[in-house]
Structures are given as structure tokens and as C-alpha cells.
GUVO-529710 format. One record per atom (N, C-alpha, C): residue in three letters; z, y, x. Coordinates in steps of 0.2 Angstrom, whole numbers, padded with zeros to 4 digits, always signed. Layout:
alaZYX ...
% end
This chain:
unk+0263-0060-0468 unk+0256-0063-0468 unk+0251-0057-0467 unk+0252-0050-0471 unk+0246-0046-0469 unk+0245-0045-0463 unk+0252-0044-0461 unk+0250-0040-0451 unk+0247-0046-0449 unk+0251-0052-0448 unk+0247-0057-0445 unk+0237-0058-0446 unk+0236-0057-0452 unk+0230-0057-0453 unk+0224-0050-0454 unk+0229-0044-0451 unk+0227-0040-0451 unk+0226-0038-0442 unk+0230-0041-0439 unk+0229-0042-0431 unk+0220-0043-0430 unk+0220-0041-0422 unk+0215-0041-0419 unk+0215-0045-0415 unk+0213-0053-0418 unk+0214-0060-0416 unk+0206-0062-0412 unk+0205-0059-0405 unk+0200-0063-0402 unk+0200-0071-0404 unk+0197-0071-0408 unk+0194-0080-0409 unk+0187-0080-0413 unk+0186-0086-0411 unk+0178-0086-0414 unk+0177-0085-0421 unk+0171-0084-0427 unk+0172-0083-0433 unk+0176-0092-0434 unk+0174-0096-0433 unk+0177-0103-0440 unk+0184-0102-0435 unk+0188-0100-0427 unk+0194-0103-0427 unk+0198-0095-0433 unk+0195-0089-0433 unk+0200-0084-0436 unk+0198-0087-0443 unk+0196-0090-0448 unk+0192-0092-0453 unk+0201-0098-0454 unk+0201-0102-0453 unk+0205-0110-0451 unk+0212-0105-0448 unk+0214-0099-0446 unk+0219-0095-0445 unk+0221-0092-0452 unk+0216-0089-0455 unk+0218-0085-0461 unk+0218-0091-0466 unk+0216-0097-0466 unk+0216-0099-0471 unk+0223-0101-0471 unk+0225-0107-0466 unk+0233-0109-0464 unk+0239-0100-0466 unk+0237-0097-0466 unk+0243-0089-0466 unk+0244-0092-0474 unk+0236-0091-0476 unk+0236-0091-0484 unk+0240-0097-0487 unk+0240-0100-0485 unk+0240-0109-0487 unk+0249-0107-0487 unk+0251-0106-0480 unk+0258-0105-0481 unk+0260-0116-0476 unk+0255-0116-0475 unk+0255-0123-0474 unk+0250-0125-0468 unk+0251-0128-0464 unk+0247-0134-0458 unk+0246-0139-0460 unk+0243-0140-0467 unk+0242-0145-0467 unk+0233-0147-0465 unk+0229-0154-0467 unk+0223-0153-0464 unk+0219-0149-0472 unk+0212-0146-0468 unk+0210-0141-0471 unk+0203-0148-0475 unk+0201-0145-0481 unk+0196-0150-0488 unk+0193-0142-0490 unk+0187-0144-0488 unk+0182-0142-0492 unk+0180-0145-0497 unk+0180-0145-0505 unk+0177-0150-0511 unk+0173-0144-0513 unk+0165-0149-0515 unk+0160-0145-0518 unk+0158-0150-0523 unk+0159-0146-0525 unk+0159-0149-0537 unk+0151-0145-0536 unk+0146-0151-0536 unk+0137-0149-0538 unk+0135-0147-0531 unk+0134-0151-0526 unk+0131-0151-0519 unk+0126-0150-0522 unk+0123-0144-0524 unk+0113-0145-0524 unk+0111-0140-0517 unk+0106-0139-0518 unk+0103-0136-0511 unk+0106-0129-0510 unk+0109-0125-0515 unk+0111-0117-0512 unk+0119-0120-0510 unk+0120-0125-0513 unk+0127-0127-0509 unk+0127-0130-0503 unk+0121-0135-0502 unk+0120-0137-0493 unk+0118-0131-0490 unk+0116-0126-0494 unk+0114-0120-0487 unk+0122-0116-0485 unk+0125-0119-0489 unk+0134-0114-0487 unk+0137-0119-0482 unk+0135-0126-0486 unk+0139-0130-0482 unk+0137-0131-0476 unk+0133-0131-0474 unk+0127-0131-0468 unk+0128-0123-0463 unk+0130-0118-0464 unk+0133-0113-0460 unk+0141-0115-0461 unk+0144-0118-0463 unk+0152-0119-0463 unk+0152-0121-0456 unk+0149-0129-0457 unk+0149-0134-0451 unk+0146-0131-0446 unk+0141-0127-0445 unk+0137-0123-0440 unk+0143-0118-0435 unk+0146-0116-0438 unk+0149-0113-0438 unk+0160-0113-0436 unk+0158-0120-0437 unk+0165-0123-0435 unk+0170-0122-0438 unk+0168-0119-0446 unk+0173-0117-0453 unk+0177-0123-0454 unk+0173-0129-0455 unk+0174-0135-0456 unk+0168-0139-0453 unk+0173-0146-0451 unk+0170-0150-0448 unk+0167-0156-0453 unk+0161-0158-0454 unk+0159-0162-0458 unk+0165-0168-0462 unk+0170-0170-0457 unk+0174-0174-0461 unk+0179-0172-0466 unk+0181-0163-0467 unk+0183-0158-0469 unk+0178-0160-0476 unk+0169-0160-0476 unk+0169-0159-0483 unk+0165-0163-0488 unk+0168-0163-0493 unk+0170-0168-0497 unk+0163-0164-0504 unk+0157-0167-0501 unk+0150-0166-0505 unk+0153-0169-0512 unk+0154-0168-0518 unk+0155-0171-0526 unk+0148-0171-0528 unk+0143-0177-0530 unk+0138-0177-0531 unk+0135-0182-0539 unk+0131-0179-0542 unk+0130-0182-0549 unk+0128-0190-0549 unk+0124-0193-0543 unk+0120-0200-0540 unk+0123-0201-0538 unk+0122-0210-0536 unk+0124-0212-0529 unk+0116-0211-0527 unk+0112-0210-0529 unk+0107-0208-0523 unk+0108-0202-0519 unk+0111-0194-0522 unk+0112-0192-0518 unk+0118-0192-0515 unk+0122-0195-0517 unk+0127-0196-0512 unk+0125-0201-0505 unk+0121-0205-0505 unk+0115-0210-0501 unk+0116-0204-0495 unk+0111-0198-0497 unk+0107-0194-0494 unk+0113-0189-0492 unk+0120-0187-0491 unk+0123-0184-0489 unk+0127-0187-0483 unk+0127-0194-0485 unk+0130-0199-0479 unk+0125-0198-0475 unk+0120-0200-0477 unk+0113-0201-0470 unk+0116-0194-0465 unk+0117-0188-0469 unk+0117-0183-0465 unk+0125-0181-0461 unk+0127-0186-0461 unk+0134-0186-0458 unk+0141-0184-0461 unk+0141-0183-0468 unk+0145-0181-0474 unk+0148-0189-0477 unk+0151-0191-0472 unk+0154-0198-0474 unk+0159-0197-0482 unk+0161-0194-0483 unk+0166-0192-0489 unk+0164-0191-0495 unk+0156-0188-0495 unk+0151-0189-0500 unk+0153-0194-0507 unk+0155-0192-0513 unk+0156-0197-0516 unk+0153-0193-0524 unk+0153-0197-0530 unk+0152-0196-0535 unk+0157-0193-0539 unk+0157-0189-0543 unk+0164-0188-0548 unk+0169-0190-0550 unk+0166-0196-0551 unk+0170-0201-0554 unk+0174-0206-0548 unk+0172-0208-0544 unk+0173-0209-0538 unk+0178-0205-0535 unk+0179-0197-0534 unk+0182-0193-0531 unk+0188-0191-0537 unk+0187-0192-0542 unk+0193-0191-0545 unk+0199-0199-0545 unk+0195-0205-0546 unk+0199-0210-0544 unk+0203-0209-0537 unk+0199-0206-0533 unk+0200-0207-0525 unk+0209-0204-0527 unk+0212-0200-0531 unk+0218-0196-0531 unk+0218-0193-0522 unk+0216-0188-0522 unk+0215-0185-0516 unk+0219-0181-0515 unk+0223-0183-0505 unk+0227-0183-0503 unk+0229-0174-0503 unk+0235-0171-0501 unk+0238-0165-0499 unk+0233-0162-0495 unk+0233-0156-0495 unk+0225-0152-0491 unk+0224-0147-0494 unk+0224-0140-0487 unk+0224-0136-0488 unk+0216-0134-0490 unk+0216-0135-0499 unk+0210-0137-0501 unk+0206-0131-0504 unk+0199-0129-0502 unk+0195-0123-0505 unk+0190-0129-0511 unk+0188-0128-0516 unk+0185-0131-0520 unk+0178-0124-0521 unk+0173-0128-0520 unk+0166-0123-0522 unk+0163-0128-0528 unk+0163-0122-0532 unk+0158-0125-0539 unk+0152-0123-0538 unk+0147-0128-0538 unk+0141-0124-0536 unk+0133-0128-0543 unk+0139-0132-0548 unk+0133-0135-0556 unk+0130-0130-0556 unk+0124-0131-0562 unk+0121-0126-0566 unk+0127-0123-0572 unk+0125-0116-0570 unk+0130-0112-0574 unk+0128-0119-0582 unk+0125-0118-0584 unk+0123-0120-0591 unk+0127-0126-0592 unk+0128-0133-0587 unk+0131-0136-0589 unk+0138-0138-0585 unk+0141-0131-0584 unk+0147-0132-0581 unk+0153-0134-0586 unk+0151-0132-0592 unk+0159-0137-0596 unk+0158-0143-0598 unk+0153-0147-0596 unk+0150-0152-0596 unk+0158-0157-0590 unk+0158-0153-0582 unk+0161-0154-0578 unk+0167-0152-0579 unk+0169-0147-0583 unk+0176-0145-0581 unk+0180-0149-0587 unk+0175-0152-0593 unk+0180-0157-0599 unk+0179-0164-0594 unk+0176-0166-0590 unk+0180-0170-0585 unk+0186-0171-0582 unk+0185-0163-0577 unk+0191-0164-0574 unk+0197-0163-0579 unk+0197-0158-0583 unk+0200-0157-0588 unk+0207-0164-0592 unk+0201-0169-0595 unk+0205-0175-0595 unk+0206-0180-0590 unk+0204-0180-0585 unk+0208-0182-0580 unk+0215-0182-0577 unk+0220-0183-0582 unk+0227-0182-0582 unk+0230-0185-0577 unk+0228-0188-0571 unk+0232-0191-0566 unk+0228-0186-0560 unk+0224-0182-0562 unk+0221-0179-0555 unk+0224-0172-0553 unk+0227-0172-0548 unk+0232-0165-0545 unk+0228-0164-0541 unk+0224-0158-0543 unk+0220-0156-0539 unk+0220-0148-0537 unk+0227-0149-0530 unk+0227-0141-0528 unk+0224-0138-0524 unk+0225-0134-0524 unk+0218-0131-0523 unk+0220-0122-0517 unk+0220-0119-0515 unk+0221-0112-0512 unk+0216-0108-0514 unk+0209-0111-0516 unk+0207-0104-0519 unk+0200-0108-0522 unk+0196-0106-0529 unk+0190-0108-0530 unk+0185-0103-0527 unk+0180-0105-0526 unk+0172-0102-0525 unk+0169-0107-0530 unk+0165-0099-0534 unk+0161-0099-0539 unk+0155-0096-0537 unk+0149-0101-0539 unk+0143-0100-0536 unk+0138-0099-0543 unk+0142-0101-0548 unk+0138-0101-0555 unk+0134-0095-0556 unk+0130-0092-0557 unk+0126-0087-0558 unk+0127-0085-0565 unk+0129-0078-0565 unk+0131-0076-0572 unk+0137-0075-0574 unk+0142-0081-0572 unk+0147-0081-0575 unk+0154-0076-0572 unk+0157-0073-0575 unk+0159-0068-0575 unk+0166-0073-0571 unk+0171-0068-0566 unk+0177-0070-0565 unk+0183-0070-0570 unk+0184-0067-0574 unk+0187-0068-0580 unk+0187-0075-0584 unk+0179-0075-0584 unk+0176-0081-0589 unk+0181-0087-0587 unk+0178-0087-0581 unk+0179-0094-0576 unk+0186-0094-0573 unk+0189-0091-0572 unk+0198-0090-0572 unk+0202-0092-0579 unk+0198-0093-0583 unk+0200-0094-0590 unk+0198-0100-0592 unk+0191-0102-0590 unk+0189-0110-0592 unk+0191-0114-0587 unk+0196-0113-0579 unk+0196-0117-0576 unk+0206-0116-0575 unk+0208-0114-0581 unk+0216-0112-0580 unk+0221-0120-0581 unk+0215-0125-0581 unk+0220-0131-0584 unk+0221-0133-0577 unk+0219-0133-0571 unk+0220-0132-0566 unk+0225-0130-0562 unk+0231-0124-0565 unk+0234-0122-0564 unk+0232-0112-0561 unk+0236-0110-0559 unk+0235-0102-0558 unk+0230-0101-0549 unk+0227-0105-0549 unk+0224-0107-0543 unk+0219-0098-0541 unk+0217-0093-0538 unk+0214-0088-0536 unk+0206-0091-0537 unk+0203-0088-0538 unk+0196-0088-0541 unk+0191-0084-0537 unk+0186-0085-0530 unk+0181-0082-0530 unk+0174-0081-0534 unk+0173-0075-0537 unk+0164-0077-0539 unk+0162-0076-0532 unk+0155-0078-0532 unk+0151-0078-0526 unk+0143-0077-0529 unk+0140-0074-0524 unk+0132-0077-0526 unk+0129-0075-0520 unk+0127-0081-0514 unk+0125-0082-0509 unk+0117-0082-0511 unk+0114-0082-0506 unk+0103-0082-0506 unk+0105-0088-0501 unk+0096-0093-0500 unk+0093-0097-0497 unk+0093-0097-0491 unk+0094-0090-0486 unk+0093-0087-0480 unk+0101-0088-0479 unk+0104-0091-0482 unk+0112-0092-0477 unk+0112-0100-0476 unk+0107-0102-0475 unk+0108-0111-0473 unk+0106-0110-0466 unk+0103-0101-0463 unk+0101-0101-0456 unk+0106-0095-0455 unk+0111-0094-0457 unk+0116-0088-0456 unk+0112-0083-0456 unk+0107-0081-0459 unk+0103-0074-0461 unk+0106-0073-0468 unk+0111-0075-0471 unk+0110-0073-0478 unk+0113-0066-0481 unk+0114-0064-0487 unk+0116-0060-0490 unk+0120-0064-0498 unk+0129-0062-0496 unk+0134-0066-0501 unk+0137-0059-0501 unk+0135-0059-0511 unk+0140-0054-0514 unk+0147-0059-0517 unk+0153-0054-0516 unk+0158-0057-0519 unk+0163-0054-0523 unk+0167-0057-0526 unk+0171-0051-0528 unk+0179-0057-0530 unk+0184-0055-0532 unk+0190-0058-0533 unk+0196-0052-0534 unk+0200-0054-0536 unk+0204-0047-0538 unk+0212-0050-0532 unk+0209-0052-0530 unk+0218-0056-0525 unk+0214-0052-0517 unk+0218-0050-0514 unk+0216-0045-0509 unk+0214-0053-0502 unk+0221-0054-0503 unk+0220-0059-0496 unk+0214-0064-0496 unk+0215-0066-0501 unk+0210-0073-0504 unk+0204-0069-0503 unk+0202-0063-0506 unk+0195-0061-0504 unk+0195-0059-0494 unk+0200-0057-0491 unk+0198-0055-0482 unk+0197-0063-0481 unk+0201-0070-0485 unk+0201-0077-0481 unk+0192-0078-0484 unk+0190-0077-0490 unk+0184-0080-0492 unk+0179-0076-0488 unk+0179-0069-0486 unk+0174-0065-0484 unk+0175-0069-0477 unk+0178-0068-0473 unk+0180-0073-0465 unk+0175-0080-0466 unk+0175-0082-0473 unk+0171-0091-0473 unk+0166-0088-0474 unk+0160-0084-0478 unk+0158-0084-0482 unk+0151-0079-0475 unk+0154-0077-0470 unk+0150-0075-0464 unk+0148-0077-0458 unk+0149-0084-0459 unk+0146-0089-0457 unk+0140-0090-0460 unk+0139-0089-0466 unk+0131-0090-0469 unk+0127-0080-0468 unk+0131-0077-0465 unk+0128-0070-0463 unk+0131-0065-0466 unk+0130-0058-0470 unk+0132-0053-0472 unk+0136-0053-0478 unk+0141-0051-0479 unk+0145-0050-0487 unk+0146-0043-0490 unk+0144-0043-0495 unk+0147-0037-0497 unk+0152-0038-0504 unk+0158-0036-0501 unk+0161-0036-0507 unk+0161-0031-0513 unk+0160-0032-0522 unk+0158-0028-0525 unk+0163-0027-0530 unk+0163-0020-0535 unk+0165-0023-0541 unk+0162-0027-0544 unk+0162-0032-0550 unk+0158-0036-0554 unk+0156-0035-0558 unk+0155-0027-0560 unk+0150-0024-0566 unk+0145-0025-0561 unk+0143-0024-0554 unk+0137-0025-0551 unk+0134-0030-0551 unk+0137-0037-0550 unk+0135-0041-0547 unk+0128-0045-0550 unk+0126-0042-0558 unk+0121-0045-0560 unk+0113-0043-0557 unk+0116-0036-0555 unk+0112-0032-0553 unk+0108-0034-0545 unk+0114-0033-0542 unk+0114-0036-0535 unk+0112-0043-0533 unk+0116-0048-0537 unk+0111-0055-0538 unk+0103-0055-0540 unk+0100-0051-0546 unk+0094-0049-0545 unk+0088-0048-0536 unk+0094-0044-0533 unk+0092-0043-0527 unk+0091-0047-0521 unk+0097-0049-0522 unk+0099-0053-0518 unk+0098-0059-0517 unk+0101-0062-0524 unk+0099-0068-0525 unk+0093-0073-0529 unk+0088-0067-0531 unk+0082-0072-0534 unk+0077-0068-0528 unk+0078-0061-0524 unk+0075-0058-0519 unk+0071-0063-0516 unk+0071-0069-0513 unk+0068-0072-0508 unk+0060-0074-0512 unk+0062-0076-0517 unk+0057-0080-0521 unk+0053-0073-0521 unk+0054-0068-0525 unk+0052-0063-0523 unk+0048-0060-0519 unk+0050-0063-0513 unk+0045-0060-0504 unk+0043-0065-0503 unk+0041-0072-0507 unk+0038-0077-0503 unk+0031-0076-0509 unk+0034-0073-0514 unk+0027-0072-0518 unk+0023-0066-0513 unk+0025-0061-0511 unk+0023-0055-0510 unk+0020-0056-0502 unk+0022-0063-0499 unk+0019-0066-0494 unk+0013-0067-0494 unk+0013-0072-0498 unk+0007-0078-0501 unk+0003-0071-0503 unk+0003-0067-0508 unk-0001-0063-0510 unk-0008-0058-0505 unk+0000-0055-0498 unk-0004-0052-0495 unk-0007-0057-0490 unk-0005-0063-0487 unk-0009-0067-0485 unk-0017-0069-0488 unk-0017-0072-0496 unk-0021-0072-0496 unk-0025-0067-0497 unk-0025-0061-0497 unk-0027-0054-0495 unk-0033-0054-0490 unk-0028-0057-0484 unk-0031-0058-0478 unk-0035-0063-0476 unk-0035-0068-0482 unk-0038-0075-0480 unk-0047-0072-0485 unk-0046-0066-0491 unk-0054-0064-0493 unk-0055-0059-0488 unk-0054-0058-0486 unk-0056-0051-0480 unk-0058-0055-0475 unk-0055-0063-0474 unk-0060-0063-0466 unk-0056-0068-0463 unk-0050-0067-0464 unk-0045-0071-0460 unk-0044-0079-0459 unk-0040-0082-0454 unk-0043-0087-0455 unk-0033-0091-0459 unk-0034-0094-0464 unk-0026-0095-0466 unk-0020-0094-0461 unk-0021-0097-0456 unk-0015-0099-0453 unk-0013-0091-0450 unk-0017-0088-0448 unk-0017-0081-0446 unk-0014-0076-0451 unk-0017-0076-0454 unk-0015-0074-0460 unk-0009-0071-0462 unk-0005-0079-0463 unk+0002-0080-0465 unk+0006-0076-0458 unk+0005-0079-0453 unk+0008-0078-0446 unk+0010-0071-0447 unk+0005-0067-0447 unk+0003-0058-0447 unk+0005-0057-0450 unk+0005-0057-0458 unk+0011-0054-0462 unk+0018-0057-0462 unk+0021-0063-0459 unk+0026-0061-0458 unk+0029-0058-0455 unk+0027-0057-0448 unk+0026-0052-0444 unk+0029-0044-0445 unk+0023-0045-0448 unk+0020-0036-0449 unk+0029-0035-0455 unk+0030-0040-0460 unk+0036-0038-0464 unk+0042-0038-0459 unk+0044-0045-0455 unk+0050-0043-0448 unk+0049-0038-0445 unk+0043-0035-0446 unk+0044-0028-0440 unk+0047-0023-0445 unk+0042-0022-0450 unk+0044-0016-0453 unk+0050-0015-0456 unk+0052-0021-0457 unk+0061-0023-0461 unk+0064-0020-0455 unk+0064-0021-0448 unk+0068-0022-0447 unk+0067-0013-0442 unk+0062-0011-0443 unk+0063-0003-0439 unk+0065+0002-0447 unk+0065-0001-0452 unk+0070+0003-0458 unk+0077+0001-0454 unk+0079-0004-0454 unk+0086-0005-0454 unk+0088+0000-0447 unk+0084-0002-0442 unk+0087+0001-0436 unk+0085+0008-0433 unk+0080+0012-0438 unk+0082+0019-0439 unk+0081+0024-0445 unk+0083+0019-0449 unk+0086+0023-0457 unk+0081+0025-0460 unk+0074+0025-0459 unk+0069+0027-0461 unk+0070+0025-0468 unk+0068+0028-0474 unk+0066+0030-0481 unk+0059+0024-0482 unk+0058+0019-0487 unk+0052+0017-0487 unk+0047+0020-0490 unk+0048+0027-0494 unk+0041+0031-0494 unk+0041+0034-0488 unk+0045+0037-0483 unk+0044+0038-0478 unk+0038+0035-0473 unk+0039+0027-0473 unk+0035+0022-0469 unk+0030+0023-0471 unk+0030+0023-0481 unk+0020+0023-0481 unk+0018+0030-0480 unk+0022+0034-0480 unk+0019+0042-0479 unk+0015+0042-0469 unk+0018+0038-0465 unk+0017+0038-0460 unk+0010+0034-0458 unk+0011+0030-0461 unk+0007+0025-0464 unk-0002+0028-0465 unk+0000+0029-0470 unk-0004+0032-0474 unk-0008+0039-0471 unk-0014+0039-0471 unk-0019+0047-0466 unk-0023+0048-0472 unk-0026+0053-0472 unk-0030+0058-0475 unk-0035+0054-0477 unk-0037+0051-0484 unk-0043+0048-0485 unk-0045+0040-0482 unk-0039+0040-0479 unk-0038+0033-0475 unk-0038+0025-0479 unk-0038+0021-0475 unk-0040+0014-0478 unk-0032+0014-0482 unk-0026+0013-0479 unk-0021+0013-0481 unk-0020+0016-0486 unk-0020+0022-0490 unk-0021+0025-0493 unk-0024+0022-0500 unk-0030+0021-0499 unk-0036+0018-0504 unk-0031+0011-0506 unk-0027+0007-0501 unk-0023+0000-0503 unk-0020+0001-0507 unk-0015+0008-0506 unk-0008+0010-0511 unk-0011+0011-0518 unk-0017+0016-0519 unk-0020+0018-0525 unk-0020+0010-0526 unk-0023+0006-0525 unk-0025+0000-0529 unk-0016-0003-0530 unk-0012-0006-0527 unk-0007-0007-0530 unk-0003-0002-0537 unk-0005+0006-0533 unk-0003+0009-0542 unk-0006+0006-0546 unk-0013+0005-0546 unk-0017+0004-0551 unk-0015-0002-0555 unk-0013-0007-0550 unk-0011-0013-0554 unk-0003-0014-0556 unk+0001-0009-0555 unk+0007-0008-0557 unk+0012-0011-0553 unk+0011-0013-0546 unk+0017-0017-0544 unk+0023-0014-0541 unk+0024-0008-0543 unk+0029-0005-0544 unk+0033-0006-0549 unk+0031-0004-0554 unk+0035-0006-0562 unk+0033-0014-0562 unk+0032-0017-0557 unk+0030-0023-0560 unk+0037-0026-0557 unk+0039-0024-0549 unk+0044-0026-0546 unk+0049-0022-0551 unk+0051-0018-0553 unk+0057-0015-0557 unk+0060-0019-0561 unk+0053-0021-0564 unk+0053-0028-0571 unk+0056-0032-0570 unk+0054-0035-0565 unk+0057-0041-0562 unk+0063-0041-0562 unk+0068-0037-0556 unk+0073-0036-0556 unk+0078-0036-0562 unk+0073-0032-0566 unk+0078-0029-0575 unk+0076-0037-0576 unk+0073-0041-0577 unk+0073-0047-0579 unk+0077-0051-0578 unk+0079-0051-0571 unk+0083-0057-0567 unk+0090-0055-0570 unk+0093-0050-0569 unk+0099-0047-0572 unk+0101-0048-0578 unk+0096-0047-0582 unk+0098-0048-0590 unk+0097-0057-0591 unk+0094-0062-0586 unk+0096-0069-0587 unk+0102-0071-0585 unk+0103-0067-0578 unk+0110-0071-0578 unk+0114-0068-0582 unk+0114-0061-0585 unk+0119-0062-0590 unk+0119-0067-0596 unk+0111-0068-0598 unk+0112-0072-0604 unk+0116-0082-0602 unk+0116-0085-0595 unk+0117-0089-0593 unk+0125-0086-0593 unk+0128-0083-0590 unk+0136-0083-0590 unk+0138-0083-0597 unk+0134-0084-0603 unk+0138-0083-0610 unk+0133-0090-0613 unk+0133-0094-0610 unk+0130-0101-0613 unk+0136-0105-0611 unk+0139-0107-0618 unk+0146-0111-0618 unk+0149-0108-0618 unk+0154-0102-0617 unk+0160-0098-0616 unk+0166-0101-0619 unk+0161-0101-0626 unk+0168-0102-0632 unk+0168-0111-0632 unk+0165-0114-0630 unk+0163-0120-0632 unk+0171-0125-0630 unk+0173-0122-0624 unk+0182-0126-0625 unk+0189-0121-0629 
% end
């Protein structure tokens, strides 16, 4: 199976995606995506899978807390859409099956002492995606072992992968299982695979990062909306001015004090900006931030732990 999946297989991302998975599977059977907590960071995954022809919507099987939201997954063409309760009667058929957990960390033993007593539910599985923020791969290999010796990816995908812009860390200790999941997982954009000392770190960045630059938007927008500007200009410009700039770091390595040194002239307007940002510390303010998000999702992966 290595060589094969180690070969340099011209095919598009979802046909080599749907190749490594079947190597792994060991099986031709048909392919099930189940997502245990459809909420929005899981339609942005699931929304670049289908995008991307990972899986075809009748491939996946939304698990949702309402029938209202199951309502609203059907409308969107996810006919298989069903509630837990529902999908656990369903006794669901042979399938080379990925299960994505994507509850709030806080009340996932809520859901696992469901399927847990579920005694008629054989739900195999090729490999889990864990999207819980916090929760440690140890942790959740361990809460989720009633299931059998099933491989376990952690994950922590951003908002920007429901347009295949994203950025997903991941990590798993099974080699193949991590080339099959990083293959699915690049559909929604960039992976880096990490050790998981990091990952609370890198989720800080990565993962609360957006909310972050939509603050630092709105901010220097309305910057420009007291100096003169008219809103909608505004907004446009800087995000602009951020696509450009982002994007001549990445495409000639420039250093970000670099840019403001370039930036920035003798006595200049530019200059007089930055002094006012030290001033107001948003330096140590972003640093903060970051140390802050880190240390939450640690304290979210250790809410319940012992509780089964």
C-alpha cells in the first residue's frame, strides 16, 4: 500500500483523495462521510469536500442536534441529513466510513455517552476527524475507544476553508491515516502537519486568527471613515491595502518590520501612526490575545475528561 500511495498518481485532489482512501480501507466499498455536530466550521469542511469532489453530497451524512437543522441541510442538497437519534436507529449500512466530530468541546461526553449506549450501533469507521478545540489526541483516543481501535485525527481547520483559502493543523500518530487525511483536508486549502505540543499555539493563530483581522479591519476602516472617507471606501481599501501587503510578504519573504521600515520616512505621516499604535500597545495587545486563546483552549480540552 505505501508504494502505491506513494506513486505519482496524475489525478485531481478528490480522485487521489477517494484512491488513498480505498488503499487504506483495504476495501471498494462505497465511501460515508458522518459529521457528528454539522455546525458552521463543519459546513465550511464540508462545503470544500463537495467542492472539490472528495465526496459527493449523497456521500454525507450531516448528524444534527434539530429537525430544524436537519430542515436546512436538506434544502441545501444533503438529503441524508438526519438527527442522532435517527441516524443511530438508521443501523448504517457497510462504508468505507470517515466520521468528523465537530460538537462543542465542552459537551462532547454528552454525545459520546449516547453512542456509547447504543449497543446495536456498529459503527466502523477508517479513521476519526477531530475538530474539538483543545482536546488533546490522547484524550479523545481514549474517550472514544468504545468504538473500537478506530485511528484518530486531531484537526483545527479556520473559516477561510469553506472558500478553499483555509489553514488546517493536524496531527495523528498513524502515518498513512495522516498522507489520507492531509489529501482530504486540502480541499479546504493549506495543512500543516504538527507535533501537538503545538497545536494550542498554532490554533491561537490560526484558528481564532480570522476574528482577529476582522477586528483590525473594522478598526482601520473606521480610521478612515474619521479622516474623511466615505464607509464603503473605506472597507474596500483596506482590504485591499491587507491583500496586497500579505501577499508581497509571502511572495518575496520580506520580514514585517522590514515592510514598516520601508514604509515608514524620516519624520513621516507613517511614522507618527506607528508611534500611536506603541502608544496604545497593540503590540503586547496582539501577543495577549494570542497567550489568551492558547491557554482557553487548553482549559476546554480538560472540561470532562474524567467525567467517563
Amino acid at each position: 500500500m505505501a508504494d502505491e500511495m506513494d506513486a505519482d498518481i496524475d489525478m485531481s485532489l478528490g480522485e487521489r483523495f477517494r484512491v488513498y482512501l480505498n488503499y487504506l480501507a483495504g476495501n471498494p466499498r462505497p465511501n460515508e462521510l458522518v459529521v457528528l455536530g454539522a455546525g458552521r466550521m463543519s459546513q465550511c469542511l464540508i462545503d470544500a469536500f463537495v467542492a472539490k469532489e472528495c465526496f459527493s453530497k449523497s456521500e454525507v451524512v450531516p448528524v444534527t442536534q434539530s429537525q430544524k437543522s436537519v430542515s436546512k441541510w436538506i434544502d441545501r442538497g444533503f438529503e441524508r441529513a438526519c438527527t442522532l437519534t435517527s441516524y443511530i436507529q438508521s443501523q448504517p449500512p457497510s462504508a468505507n466510513r470517515i466520521i468528523m466530530i465537530g460538537v462543542k468541546p465542552q459537551i462532547r461526553t454528552e454525545l459520546f455517552d449516547v453512542l456509547a449506549v447504543a449497543r446495536d450501533l456498529k459503527l466502523e469507521a477508517v479513521m476519526i476527524l477531530s475538530i474539538l478545540a483543545g482536546v488533546t489526541h490522547t484524550t479523545l483516543t481514549k474517550e472514544l475507544s468504545f468504538l473500537g481501535p478506530i485511528p484518530v485525527v486531531r484537526l483545527i481547520p479556520n473559516i477561510p476553508s469553506e472558500i478553499g483559502a483555509g489553514v488546517t493543523l493536524l496531527y495523528t500518530n498513524n502515518e498513512y491515516v495522516s498522507k489520507v487525511s492531509s489529501a482530504l483536508l486540502r480541499a479546504a486549502g493549506e495543512v500543516f502537519v504538527l507535533p501537538e505540543s503545538q497545536f494550542n499555539a498554532a490554533a491561537a493563530v490560526t484558528g481564532s486568527g480570522p476574528a482577529f483581522v476582522g477586528l483590525l479591519v473594522e478598526g482601520l476602516a473606521d480610521g478612515g471613515v474619521l479622516a474623511g472617507l466615505p464607509r464603503d471606501k473605506a472597507f474596500e481599501m483596506t482590504l485591499l491595502m491587507l491583500k496586497g501587503s500579505i501577499q508581497l510578504m509571502l511572495e518575496t519573504g520580506i520580514h514585517p518590520g522590514q515592510l514598516k521600515d520601508k514604509v515608514c520616512s524620516a519624520a513621516g505621516t507613517t511614522i507618527a501612526g506607528v508611534r500611536e499604535l506603541e502608544k496604545g500597545g497593540v503590540r503586547s495587545a496582539l501577543i495577549e490575545c494570542i497567550k489568551a486563546t492558547s491557554d482557553r483552549a487548553y482549559e476546554l480540552g480538560n472540561v470532562d475528561v474524567n467525567k467517563k
